[in-house]
DOTORZA-470450 format. One record per residue (C-alpha): residue in one letter; y negated, x negated, z negated. Coordinates in steps of 0.1 Angstrom, whole numbers, padded with zeros to 4 digits, always signed. Each point is the difference from the previous one (the first is absolute). Example, Ala and Ser with C-alpha at 12.3 -4.5 7.8 and 13.67 -1.06 7.14 Angstrom:
2
A+0045-0123-0078S-0034-0014+0007
This chain:
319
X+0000+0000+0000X-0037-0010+0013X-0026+0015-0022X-0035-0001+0022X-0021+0015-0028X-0009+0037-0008X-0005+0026+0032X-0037+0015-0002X-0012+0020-0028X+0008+0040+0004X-0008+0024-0029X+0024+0008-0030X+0019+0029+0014X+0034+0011+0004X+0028-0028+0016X-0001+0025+0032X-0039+0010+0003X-0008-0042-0011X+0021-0011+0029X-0007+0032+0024X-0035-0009+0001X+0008-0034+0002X+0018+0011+0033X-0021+0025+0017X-0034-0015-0009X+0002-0025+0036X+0005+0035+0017X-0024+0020-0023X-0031-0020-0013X-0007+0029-0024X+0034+0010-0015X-0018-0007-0034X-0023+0028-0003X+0024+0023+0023X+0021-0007-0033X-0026+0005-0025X-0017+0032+0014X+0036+0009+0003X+0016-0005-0033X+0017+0033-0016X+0027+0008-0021X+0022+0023+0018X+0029+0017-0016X+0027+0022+0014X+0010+0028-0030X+0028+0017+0016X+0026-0029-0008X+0030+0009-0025X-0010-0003-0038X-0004-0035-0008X-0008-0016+0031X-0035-0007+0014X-0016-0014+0033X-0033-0020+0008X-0021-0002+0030X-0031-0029-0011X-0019+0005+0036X+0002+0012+0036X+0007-0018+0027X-0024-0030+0003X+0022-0016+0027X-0010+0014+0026X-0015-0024+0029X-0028+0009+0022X+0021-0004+0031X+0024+0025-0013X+0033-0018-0026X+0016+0003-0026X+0023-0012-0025X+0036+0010+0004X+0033-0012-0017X+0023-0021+0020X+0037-0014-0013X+0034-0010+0009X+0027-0006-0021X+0011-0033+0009X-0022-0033-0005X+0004-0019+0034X-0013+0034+0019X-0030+0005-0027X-0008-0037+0007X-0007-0001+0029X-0015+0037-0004X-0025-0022-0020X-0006-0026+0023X-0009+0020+0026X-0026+0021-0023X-0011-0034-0012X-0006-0014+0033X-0016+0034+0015X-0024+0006-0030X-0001-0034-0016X+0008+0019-0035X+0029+0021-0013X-0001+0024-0032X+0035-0002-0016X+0016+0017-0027X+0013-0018-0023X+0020-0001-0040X-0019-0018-0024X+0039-0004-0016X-0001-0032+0029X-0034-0013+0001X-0002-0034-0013X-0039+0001-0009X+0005+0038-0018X+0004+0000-0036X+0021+0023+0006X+0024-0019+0016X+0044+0004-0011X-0018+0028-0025X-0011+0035+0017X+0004+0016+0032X-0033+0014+0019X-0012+0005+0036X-0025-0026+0005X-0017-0007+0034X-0010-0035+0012X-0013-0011+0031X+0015-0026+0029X-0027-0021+0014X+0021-0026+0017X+0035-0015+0008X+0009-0031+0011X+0038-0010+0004X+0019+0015-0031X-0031-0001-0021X-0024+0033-0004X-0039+0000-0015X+0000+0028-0022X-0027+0012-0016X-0010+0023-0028X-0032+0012-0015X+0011+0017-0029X-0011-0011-0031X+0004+0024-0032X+0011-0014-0040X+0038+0023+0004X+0024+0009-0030X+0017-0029+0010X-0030-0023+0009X-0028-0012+0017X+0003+0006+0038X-0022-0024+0019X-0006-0002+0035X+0021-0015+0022X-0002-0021+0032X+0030-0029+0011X+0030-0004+0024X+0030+0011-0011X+0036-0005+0019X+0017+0024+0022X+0026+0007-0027X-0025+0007-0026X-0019+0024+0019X+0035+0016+0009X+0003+0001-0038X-0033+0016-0006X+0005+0028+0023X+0033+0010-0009X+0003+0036-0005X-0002+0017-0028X+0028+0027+0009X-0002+0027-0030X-0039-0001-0013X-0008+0026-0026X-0014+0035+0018X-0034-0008-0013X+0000-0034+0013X+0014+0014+0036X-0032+0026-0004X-0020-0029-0007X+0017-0020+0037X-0006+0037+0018X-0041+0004-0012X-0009-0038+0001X-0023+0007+0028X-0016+0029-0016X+0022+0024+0022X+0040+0009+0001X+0012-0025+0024X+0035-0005+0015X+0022-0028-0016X+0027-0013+0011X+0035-0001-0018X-0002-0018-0035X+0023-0028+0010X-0025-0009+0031X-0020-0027-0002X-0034+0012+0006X-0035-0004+0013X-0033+0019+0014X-0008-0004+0035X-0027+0014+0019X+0005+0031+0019X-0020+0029+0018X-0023+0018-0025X+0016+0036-0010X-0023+0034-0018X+0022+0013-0025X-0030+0029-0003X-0013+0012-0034X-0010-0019-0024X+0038+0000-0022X+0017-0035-0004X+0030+0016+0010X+0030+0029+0000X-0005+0024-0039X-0030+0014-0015X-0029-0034-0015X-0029+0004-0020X-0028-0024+0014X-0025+0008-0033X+0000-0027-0021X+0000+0014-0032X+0027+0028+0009X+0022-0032+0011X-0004-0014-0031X+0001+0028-0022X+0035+0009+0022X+0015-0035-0004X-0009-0001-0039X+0020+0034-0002X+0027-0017+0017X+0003-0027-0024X-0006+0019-0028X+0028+0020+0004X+0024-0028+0010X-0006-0031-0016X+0027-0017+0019X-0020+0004+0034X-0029-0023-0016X+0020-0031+0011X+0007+0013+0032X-0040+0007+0011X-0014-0023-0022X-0002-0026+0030X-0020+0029+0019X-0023+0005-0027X-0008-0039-0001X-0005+0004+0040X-0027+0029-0004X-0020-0018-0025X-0004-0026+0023X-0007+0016+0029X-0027+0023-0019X-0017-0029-0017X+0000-0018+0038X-0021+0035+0010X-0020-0003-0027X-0011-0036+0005X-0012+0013+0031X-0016+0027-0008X-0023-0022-0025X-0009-0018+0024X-0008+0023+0028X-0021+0016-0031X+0019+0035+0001X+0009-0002-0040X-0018-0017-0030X+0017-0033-0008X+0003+0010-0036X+0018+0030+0008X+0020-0016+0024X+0013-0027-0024X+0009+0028-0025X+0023+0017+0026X+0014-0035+0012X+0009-0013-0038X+0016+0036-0004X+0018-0006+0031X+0013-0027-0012X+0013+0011-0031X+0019+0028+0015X+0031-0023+0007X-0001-0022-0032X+0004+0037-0014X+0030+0008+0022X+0012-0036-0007X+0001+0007-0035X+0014+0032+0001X+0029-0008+0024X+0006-0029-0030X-0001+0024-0026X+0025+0025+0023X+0023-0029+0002X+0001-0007-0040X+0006+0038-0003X-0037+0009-0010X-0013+0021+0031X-0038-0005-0009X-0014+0035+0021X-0033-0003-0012X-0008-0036+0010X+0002+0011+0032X-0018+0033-0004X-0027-0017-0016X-0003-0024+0028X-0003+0023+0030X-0028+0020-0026X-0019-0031-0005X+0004-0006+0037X-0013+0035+0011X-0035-0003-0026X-0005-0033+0020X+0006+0016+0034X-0021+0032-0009X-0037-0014+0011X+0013-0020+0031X-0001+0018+0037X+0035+0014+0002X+0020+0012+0033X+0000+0034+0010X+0028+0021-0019X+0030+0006+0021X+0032+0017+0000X+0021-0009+0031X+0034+0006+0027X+0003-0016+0030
């Protein structure tokens, strides 16, 4: 392994949006704000008891001249290769999905399975530059970005498939890009390639009935958890995702002076303790002492932040 020092700076955001922006920005100069005037917290509320699902933005991948992201995968390794190659050597970049299980520089390396995108910038002989923008502090540790060559087995390593994911980790694959997308079968090895541009129509992430106001999405999701501590765990990840992405829109908004900075710190810091609350209450779940109210208190605290900031217009939706 080569390291070549860190790729550019993108902002703290999820491992998909930090390396999706990373990707699209050569194609769209101003995926930043489409993301930030974009930001939401979708959730669908006709899913069995127990189970949620997240949409953090629309599409912001849409080029000018008319593409989009799609999933690509095969199952066997030489064929998504040279798949790879020949994305790499068309577009100069490929988005990957990878398992943080097999990623050397992830601290959560041989510990905890997660989808985890990363980005192929180059390949020479058996040797791939591989880079990765995410940087976050993890249960498991500090992530820091990523840039270096790695060796054809290795990278066959970190794409492996992860063949049985948890359902809310295979919702998380299917609304990455802010809509349902097609994946392909969980022992492919996949990737996103570009392809024509499609309109789903309306403004749903996807198949069941989504709220799109913010504080029904919360209010629904603390319900949720309330009533089944076990799910905490399971969403948790989610949660952490949101507060990023919200704090991201708020960062913007300061500065385009739509919202008072004090304000807006207020709803950030709250934002940010939202999943230290989960965090703690999946813990207690674990020990045996389901801890409800940490997480109702949370989402309250949350919501008295949120109250004086412009909100989205209050929505109820089926595609």
């Amino acid at each position: 392994m080569f390291l070549t020092g860190a790729p550019t700076t993108m902002p703290d955001l999820s491992c998909y949006t930090t390396n999706l922006l990373a990707h699209v920005t050569p194609d769209i100069p101003d995926v930043r704000r489409r993301l930030a005037r974009g930001v939401r917290l979708a959730v669908r509320i006709d899913l069995p008891e127990g189970e949620l699902a997240f949409s953090h933005h629309p599409r912001i991948d849409t080029t000018h001249d008319g593409r989009q992201l799609a999933y690509a995968g095969t199952r066997d390794w030489p064929t998504a290769r040279e798949a790879l190659h020949r994305a790499l050597l068309r577009d100069r970049r490929v988005l990957a999905v990878a398992n943080t299980r097999h990623l050397s520089w992830s601290p959560a390396q041989g510990l905890a399975d997660a989808p985890h995108w990363i980005l192929l910038k180059d390949r020479r002989d058996d040797q791939w530059l591989v880079a990765d923008h995410f940087s976050a502090l993890t249960p498991n540790g500090t992530q820091s970005p990523y840039l270096g060559w790695i060796h054809d087995a290795e990278l066959a390593a970190a794409l492996a498939p992860w063949t049985r994911p948890p359902r809310e980790v295979a919702r998380r694959d299917v609304l990455a890009l802010g809509e349902e997308s097609t994946l392909p079968p969980a022992d492919h090895y996949r990737w996103l390639d570009w392809a024509p541009a499609t309109d789903r129509g309306g403004s749903a992430p996807g198949t069941g009935t989504w709220v799109l106001d913010l504080d029904t999405s919360l209010r629904h999701t603390s319900e949720v958890l309330r009533a089944d501590p076990t799910a905490v765990a399971r969403y948790v990840d989610d949660l952490w995702a949101a507060a990023r992405h919200h704090t991201f829109k708020l960062a913007f908004d300061v500065a385009d002076g739509n919202t008072d900075p004090a304000r807006a710190a207020a709803a950030s810091a709250a934002w940010d303790e939202l999943p230290r609350a989960l965090r703690f209450a999946a813990q207690s779940t674990a020990r045996g002492r389901p801890r409800p109210g940490a997480i109702e208190r949370s989402v309250d605290q949350l919501l008295t932040a949120l109250r004086d900031l412009p909100a989205p217009d209050t929505e109820r939706v089926s595609p």
